[in-house]
C-alpha positions as CSV (number, residue, x, y, z in Angstrom):
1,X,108.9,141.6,126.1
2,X,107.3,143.8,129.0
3,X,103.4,145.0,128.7
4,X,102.1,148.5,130.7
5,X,98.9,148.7,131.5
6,X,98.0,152.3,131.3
7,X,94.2,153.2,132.8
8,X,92.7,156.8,133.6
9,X,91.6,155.5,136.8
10,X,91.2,152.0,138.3
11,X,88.9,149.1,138.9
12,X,86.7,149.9,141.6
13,X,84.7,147.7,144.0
14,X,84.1,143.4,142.5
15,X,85.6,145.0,139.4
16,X,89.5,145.4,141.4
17,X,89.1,142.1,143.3
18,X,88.4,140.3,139.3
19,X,91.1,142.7,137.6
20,X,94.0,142.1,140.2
21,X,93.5,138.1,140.0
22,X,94.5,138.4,136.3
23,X,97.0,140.7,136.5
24,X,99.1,138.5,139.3
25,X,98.3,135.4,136.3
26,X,99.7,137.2,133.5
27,X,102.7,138.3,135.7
28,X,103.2,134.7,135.8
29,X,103.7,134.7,131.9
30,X,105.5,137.7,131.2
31,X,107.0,141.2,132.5
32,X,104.2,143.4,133.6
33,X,103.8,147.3,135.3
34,X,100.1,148.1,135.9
35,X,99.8,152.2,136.0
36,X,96.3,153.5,137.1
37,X,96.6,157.6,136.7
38,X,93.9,159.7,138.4
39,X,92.6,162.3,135.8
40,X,93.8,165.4,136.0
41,X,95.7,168.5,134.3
42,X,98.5,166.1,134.7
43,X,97.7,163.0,133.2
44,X,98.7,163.4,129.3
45,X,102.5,164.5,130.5
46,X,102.1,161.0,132.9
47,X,101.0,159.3,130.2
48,X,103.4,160.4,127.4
49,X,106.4,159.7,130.1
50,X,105.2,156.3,130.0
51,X,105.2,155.4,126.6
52,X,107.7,157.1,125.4
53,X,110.2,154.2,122.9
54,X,107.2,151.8,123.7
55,X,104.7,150.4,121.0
56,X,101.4,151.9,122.2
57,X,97.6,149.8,122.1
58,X,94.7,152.1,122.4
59,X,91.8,150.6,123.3
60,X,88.9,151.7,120.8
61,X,85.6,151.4,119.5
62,X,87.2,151.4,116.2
63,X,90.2,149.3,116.6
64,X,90.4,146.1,115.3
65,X,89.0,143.0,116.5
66,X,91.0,140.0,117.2
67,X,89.7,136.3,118.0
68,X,91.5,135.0,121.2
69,X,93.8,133.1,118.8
70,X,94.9,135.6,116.4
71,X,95.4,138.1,119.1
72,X,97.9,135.7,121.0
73,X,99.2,135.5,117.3
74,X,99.6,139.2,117.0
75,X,101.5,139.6,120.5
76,X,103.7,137.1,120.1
77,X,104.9,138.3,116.4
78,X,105.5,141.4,118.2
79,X,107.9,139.6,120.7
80,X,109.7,138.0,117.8
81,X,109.8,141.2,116.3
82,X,111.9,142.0,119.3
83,X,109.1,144.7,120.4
84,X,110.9,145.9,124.0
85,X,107.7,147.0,125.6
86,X,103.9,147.4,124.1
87,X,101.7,149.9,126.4
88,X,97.5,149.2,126.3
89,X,96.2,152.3,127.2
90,X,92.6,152.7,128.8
91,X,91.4,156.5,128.5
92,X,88.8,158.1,130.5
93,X,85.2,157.8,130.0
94,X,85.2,160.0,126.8
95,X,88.0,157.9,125.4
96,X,91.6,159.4,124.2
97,X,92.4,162.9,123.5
98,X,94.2,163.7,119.8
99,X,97.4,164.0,121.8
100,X,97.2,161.1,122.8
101,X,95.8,159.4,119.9
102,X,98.7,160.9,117.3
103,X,101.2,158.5,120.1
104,X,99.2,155.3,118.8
105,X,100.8,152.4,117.0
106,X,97.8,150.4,117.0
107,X,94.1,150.2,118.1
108,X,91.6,147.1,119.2
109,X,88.7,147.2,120.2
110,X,86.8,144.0,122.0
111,X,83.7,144.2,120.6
112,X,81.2,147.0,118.6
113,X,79.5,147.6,122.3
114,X,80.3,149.7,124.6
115,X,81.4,148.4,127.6
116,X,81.6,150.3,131.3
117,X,85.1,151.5,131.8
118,X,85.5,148.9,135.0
119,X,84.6,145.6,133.1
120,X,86.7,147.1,130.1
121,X,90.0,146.7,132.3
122,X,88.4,143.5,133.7
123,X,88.6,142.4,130.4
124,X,91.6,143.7,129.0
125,X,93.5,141.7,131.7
126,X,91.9,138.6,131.2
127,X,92.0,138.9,127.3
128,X,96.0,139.3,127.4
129,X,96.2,136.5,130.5
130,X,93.8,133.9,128.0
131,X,96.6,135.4,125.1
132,X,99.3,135.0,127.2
133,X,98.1,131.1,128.0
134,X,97.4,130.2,124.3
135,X,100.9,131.5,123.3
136,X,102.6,129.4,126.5
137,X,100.1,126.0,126.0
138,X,98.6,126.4,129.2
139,X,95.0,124.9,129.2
140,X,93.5,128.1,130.6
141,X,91.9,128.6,126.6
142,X,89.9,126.0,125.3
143,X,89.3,126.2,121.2
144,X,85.8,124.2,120.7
């Protein structure tokens, strides 16, 4: 299984330094292509090329939760499933468009707050890294 990490823009700042320590950890447990895309007239026809024969992950307010374990759960049933690639995609600060929302296969959401669109990467790539270490019994999660 591969993962994209699709984000209108990118981690700036502490944010980056945070984000790209996870992303080179969870590149040690599975295929990974990060794609930041700068906001522009162009960015849904970027996006769509992207995810085109993928099983797309918005993040969303009104996604579903997960705990840390049943997510790990949820991913790797979708490996076993024999899922080729599953794309999380980040929008803007407004959140998806419909065009790209009609693409989705599934939504989560971290939490009922709003977070700032920098520690919501932050945490994207550490919530699949901590998913990623449960489902390969690495002692990065503790359960307590």
């Amino acid at each position: 299984m591969k993962l994209q990490i699709i984000t209108i823009g990118e981690p700036k700042n502490e944010y980056k330094k945070i984000f790209d320590e996870y992303l080179k950890r969870l590149s040690g447990f599975v295929k990974l292509e990060y794609y930041p895309i700068k906001e522009d007239k162009n960015s849904d026809k970027k996006i769509f090329n992207l995810i085109e024969k993928t099983f797309v992950i918005l993040l969303d307010e009104k996604g579903r939760e997960f705990s840390s374990k049943s997510l790990a759960e949820f991913l790797e049933k979708k490996e076993l499933e024999s899922v080729g690639t599953i794309s999380f995609l980040i929008g803007g600060p407004d959140g998806h468009n419909e065009e790209i929302r009609k693409k989705e296969d599934f939504k989560i959401s971290f939490s009922r707050l709003t977070f700032p669109h920098d520690l919501a990467m932050v945490i994207l790539v550490e919530t699949l890294y901590r998913s990623f270490s449960i489902i390969n019994n690495h002692p990065y999660h503790r359960e307590g």
